[in-house]
DOTOR-365955 format. One line per field, with one value per residue: residue number from 1; residue in one letter; x, z, y of N, C-alpha, C in turn. Coordinates in pm, 1 decimal. Example, Ala and Ser with C-alpha at 12.3 -4.5 7.8 and 13.67 -1.06 7.14 Angstrom:
REM DOTOR-365955
nr: c(1_2)
rest: c(A_S)
nc1: c(1319.0_1285.0)
nc3: c(780.0_708.0)
nc2: c(-569.0_-225.0)
cac1: c(1230.0_1367.0)
cac3: c(780.0_714.0)
cac2: c(-450.0_-106.0)
cc1: c(1320.0_1290.0)
cc3: c(780.0_787.0)
cc2: c(-330.0_3.0)
***
This chain:
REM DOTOR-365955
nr: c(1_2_3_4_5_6_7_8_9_10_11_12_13_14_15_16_17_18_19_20_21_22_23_24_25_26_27_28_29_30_31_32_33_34_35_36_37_38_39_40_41_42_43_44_45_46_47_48_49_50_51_52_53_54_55_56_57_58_59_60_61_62_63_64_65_66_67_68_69_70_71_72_73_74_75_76_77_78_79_80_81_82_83_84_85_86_87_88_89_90_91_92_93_94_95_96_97_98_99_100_101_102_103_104_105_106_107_108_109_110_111_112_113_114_115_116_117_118_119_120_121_122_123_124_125_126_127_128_129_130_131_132_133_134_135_136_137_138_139_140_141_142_143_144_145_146_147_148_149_150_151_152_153_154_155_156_157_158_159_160_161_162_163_164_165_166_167_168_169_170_171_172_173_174_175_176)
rest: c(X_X_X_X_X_X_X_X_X_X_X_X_X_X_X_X_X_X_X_X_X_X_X_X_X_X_X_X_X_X_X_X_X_X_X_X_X_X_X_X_X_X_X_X_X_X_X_X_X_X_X_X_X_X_X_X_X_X_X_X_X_X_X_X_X_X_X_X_X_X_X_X_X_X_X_X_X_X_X_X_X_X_X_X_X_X_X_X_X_X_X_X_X_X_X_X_X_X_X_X_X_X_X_X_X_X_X_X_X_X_X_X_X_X_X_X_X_X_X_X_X_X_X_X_X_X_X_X_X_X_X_X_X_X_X_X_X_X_X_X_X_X_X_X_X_X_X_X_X_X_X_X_X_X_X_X_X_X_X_X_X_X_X_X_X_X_X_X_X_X_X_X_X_X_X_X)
nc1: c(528.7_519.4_513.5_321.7_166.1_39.6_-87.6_-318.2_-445.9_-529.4_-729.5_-911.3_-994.5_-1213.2_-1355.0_-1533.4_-1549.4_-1892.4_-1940.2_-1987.6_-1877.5_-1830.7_-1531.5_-1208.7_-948.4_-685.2_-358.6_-307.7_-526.6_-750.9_-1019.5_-1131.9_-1333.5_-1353.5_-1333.2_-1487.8_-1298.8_-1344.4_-1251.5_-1144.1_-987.8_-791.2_-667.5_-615.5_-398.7_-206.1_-147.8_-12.1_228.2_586.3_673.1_1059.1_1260.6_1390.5_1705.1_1933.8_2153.9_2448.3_2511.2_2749.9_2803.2_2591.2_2529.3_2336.8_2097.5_2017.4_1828.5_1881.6_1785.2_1901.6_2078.0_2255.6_2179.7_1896.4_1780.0_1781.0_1586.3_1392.9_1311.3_1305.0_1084.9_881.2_902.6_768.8_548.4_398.4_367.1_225.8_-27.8_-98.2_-145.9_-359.5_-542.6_-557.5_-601.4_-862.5_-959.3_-1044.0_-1256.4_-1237.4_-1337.3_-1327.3_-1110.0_-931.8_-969.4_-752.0_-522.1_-438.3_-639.0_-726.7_-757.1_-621.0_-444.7_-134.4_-22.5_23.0_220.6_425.4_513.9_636.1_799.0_1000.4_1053.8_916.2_677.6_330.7_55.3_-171.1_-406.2_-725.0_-691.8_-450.8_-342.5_-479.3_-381.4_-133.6_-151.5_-275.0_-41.6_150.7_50.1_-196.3_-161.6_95.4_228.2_363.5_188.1_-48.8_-95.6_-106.7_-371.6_-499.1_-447.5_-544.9_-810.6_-933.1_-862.7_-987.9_-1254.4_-1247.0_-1177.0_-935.9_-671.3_-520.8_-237.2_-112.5_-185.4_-8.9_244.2_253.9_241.8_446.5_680.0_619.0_702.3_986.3)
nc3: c(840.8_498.5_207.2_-6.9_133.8_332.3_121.3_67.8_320.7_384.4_169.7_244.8_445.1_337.6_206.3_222.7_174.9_195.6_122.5_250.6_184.7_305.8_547.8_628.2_765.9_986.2_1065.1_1255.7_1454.9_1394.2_1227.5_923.4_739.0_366.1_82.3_-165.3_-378.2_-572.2_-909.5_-1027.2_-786.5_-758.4_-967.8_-955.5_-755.2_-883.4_-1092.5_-976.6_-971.5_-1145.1_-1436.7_-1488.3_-1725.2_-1997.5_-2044.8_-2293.5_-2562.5_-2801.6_-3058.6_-3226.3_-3410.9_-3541.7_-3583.3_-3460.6_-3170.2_-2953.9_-2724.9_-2385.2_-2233.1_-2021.8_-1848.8_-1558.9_-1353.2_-1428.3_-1430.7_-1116.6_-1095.3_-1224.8_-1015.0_-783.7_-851.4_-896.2_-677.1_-481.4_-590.0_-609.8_-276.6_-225.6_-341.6_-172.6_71.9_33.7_-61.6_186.2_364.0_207.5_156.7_346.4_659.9_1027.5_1165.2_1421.1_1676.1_1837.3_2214.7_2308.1_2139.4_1995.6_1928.5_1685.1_1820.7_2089.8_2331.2_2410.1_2167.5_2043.9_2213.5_2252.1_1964.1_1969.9_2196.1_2048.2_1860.8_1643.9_1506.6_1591.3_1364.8_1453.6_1337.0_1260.6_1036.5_973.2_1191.0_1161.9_942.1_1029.4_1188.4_1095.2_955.2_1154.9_1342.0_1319.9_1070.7_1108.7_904.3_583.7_424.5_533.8_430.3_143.4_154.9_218.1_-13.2_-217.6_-183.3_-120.7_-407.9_-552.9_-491.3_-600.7_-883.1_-1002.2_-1157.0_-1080.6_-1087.5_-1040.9_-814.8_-701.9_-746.0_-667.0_-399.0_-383.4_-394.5_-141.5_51.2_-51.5)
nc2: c(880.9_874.8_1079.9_1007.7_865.8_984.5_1116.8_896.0_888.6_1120.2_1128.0_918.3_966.3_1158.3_972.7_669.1_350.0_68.9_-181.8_-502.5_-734.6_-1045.0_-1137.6_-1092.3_-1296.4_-1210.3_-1371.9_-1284.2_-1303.8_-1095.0_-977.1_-840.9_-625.4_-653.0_-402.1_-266.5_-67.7_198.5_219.7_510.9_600.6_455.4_518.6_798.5_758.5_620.5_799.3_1009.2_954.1_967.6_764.0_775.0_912.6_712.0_737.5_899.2_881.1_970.1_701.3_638.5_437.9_414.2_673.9_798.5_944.8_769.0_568.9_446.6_182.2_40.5_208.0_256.1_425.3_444.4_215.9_172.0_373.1_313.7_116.7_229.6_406.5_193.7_91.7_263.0_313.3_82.9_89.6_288.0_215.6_-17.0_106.7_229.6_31.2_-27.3_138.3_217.5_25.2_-166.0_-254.8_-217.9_-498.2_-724.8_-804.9_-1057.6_-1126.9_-1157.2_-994.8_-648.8_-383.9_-122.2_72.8_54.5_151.4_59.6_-80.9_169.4_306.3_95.2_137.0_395.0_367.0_254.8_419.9_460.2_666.2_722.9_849.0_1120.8_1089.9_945.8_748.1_737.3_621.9_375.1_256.7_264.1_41.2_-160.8_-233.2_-321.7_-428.2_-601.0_-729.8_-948.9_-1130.6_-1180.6_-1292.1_-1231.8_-952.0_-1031.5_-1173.6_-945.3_-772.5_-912.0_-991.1_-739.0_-664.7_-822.0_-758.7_-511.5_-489.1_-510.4_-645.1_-1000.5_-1022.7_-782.5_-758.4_-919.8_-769.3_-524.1_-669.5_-821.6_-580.3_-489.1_-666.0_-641.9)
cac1: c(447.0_568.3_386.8_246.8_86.0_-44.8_-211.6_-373.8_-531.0_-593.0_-820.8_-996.9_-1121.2_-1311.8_-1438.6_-1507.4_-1678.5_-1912.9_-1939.0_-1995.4_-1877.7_-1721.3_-1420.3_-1074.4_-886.2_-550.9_-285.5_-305.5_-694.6_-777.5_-1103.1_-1126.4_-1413.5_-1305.0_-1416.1_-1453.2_-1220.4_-1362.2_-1128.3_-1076.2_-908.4_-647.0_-634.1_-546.0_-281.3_-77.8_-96.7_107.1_395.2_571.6_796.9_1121.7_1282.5_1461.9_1830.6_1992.2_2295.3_2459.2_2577.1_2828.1_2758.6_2478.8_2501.9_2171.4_2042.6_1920.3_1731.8_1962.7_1747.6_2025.2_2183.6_2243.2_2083.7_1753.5_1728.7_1756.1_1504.6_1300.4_1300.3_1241.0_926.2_748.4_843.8_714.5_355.2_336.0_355.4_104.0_-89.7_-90.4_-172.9_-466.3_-599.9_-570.8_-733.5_-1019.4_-1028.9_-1045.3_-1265.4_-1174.7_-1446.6_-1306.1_-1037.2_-966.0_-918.4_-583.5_-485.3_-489.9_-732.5_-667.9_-770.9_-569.7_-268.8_-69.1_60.2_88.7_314.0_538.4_569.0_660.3_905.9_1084.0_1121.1_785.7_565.8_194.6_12.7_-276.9_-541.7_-725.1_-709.6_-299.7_-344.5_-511.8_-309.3_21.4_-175.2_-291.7_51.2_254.0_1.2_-324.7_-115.1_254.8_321.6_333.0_47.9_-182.0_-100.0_-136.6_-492.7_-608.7_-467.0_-636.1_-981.4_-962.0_-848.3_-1080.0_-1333.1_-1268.6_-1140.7_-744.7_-568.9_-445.0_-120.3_-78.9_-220.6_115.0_374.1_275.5_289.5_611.3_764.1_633.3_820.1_1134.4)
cac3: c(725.5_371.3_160.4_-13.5_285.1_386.0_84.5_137.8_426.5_396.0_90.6_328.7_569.2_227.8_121.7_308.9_93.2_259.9_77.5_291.5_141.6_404.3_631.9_639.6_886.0_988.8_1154.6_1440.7_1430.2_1332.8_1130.4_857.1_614.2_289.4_66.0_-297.2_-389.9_-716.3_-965.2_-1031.4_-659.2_-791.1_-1129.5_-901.7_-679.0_-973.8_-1233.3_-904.5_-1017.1_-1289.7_-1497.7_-1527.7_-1823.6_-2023.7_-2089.7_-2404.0_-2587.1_-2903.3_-3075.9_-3298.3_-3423.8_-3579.9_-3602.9_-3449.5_-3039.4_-2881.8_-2564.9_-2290.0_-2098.1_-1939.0_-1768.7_-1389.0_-1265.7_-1490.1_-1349.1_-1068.1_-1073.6_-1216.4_-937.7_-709.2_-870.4_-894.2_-505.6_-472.6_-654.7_-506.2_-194.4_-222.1_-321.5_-89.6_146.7_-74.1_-7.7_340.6_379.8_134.0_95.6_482.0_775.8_1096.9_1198.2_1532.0_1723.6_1968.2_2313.4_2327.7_2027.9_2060.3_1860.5_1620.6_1927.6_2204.8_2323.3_2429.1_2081.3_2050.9_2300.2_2198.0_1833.9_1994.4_2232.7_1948.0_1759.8_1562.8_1547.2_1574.5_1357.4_1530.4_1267.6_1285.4_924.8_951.2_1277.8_1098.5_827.2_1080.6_1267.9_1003.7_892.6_1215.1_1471.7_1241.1_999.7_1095.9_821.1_468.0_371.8_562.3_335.4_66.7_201.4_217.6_-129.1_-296.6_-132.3_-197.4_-537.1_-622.2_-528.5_-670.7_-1005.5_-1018.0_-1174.3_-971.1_-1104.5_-1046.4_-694.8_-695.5_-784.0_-559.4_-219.6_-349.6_-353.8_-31.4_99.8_-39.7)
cac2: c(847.7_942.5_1237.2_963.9_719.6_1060.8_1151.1_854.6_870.0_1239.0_1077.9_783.7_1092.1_1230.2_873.8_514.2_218.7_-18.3_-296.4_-573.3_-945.9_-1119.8_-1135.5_-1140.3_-1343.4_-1277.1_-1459.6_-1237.3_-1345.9_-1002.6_-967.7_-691.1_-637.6_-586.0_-329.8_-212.0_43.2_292.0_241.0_636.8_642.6_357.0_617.9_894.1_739.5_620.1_902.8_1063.4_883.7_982.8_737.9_803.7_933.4_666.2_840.9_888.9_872.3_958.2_625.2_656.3_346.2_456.2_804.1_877.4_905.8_613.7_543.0_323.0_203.6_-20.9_276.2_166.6_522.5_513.3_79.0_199.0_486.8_290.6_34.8_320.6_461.4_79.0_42.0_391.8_267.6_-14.3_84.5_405.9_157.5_-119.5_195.1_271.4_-95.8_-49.4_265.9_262.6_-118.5_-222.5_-166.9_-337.8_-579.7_-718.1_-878.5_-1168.1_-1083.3_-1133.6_-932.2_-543.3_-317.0_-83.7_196.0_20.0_258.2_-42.1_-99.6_277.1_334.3_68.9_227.2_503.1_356.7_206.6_546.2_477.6_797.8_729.7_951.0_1138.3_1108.4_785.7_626.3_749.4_532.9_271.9_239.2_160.4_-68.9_-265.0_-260.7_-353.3_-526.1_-647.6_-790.7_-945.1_-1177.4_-1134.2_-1383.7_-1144.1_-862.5_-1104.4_-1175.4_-786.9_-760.3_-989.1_-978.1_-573.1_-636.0_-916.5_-682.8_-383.8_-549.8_-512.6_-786.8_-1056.1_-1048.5_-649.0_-752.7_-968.7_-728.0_-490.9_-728.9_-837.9_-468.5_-487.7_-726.0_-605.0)
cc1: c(498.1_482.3_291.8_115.6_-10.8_-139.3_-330.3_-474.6_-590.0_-773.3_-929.9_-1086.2_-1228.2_-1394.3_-1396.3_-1598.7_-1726.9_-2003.1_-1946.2_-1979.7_-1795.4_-1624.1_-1265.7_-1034.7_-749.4_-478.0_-304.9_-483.4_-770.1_-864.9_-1095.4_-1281.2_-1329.2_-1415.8_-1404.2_-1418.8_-1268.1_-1215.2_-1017.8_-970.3_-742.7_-544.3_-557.4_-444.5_-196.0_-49.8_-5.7_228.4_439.1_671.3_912.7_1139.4_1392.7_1615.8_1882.7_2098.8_2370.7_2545.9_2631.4_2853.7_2701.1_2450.0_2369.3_2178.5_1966.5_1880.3_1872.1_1846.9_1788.3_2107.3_2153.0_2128.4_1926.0_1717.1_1651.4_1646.7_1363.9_1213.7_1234.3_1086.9_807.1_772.9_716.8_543.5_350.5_278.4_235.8_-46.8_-172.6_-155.1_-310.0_-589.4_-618.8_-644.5_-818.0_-1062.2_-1041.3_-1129.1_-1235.4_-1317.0_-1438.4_-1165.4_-1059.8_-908.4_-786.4_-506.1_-528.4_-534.6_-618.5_-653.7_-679.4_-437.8_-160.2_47.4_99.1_153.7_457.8_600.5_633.3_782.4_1006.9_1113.3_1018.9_677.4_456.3_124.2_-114.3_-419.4_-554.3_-693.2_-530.5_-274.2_-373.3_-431.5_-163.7_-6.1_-194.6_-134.7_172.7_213.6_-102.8_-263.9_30.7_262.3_280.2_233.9_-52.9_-202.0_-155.1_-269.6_-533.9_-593.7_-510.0_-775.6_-987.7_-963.7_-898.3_-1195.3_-1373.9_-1183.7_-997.5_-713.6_-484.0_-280.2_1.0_-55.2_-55.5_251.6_383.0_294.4_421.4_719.6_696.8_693.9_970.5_1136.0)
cc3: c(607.9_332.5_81.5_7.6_297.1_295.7_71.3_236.6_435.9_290.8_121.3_380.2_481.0_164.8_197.7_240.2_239.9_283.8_167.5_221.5_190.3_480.1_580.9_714.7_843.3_1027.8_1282.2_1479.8_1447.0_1195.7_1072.2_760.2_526.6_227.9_-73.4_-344.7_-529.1_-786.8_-1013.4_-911.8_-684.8_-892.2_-1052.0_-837.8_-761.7_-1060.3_-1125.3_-940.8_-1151.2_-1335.6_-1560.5_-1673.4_-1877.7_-2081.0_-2238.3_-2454.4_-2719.9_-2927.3_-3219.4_-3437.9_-3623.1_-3656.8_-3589.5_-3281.1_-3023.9_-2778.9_-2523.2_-2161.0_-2004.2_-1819.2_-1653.8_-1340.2_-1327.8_-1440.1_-1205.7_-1004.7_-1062.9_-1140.9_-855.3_-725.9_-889.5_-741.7_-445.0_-468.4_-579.2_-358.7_-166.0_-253.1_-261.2_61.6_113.2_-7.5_125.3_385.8_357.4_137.9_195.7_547.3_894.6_1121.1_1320.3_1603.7_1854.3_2099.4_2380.9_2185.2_2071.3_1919.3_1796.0_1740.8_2080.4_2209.2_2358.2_2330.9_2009.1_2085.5_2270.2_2085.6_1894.0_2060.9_2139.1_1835.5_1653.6_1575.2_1480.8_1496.4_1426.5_1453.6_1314.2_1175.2_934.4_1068.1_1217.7_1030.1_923.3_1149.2_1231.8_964.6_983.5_1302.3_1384.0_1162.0_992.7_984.4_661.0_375.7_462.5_466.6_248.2_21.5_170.9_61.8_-256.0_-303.8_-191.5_-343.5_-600.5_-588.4_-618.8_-831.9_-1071.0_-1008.1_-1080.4_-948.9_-1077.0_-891.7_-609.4_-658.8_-679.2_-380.8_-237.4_-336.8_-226.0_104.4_111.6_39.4)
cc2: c(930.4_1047.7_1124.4_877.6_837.7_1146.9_1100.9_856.7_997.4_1229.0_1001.9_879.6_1135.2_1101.9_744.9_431.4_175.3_-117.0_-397.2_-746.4_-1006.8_-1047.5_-1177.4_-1166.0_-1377.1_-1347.6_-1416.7_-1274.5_-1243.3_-1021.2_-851.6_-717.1_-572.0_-504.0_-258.0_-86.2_104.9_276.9_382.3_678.4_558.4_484.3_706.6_886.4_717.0_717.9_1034.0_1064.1_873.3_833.4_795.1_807.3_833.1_796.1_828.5_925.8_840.3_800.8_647.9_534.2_361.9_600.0_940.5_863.7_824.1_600.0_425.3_300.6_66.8_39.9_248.8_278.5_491.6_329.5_112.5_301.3_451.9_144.1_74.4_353.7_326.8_60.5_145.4_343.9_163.7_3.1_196.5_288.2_15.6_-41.5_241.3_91.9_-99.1_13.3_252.6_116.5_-214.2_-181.2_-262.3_-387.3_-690.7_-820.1_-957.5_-1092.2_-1026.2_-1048.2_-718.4_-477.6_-240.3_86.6_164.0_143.6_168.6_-36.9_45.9_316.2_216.9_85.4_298.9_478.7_276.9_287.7_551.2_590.2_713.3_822.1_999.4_1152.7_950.8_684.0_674.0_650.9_413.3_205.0_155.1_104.2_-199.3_-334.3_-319.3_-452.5_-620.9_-725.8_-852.1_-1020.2_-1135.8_-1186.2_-1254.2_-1015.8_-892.1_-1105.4_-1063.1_-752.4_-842.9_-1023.7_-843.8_-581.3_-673.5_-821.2_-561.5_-397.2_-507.5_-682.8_-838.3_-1063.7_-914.5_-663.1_-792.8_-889.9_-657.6_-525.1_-776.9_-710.5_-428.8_-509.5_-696.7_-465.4)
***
């Protein structure tokens, strides 16, 4: 788990909504309640992240410094720091903006050791808290395809009033 997944969840243990408006159903036929996330907890996960510094560069041109913000490293950086956000917060939704609410028989819980043990035999560490458990269960067994993500982030976000289109960006730097 990154430093940021785990500040996360270190955050869930200190605070759990529970909001009750409906169900989510995933593919794996995994129910979740969703759950309205305070917008100060969104505030706090992103003002983590800084934006890079556009670079600069005398132009001669001109005879003055100018911002590039073309340069490959500072694209790149700042590709990094929106996967970065996104993904802290897609972790954030899961944590604060989920609780489980039950699965089908054939499907394994978020407490089963089953699908613990095969993380594990595949080089996946389990963490030993439960919402750090949660969090990679939701994320490996509760939810395989990327429409289920989809689903948690848009129910969470429609509740707790994050633009749908924000809701967007971040499941697609999910994906990638």
């Amino acid at each position: 788990m990154n430093r940021t997944s785990q500040t996360v969840v270190e955050a869930a243990a200190a605070l759990k909504g529970d909001s009750k408006s409906g169900l989510v159903e995933l593919s794996s036929g995994v129910k979740l309640t969703p759950i309205q996330i305070p917008n100060m907890i969104y505030m706090e996960v992103m003002s983590r992240f800084s934006r890079p510094s556009v670079p600069r560069f005398f132009n001669e041109d001109t005879g003055r410094e100018e911002e590039n913000p073309n340069h490959p490293d500072y694209t790149a950086a700042v590709e990094k720091w929106q996967t970065e956000m996104s993904k802290a917060v897609i972790d954030l939704m899961i944590v604060f903006g989920t609780e489980f609410h039950s699965c089908p028989d054939s499907a394994e819980g978020p407490n089963s050791k089953k699908w613990q043990r095969r993380l594990n035999a595949a080089g996946i560490s389990v963490p030993d808290d439960e919402f750090g458990r949660y969090l990679l269960w939701v994320k490996t067994i509760a939810a395989p395809k990327n429409e289920d993500m989809e689903l948690i982030m848009l129910e969470v976000g429609r509740l707790s009033g994050v633009v749908e289109n924000d809701v967007q960006d971040a499941v697609g730097s999910f994906r990638d």
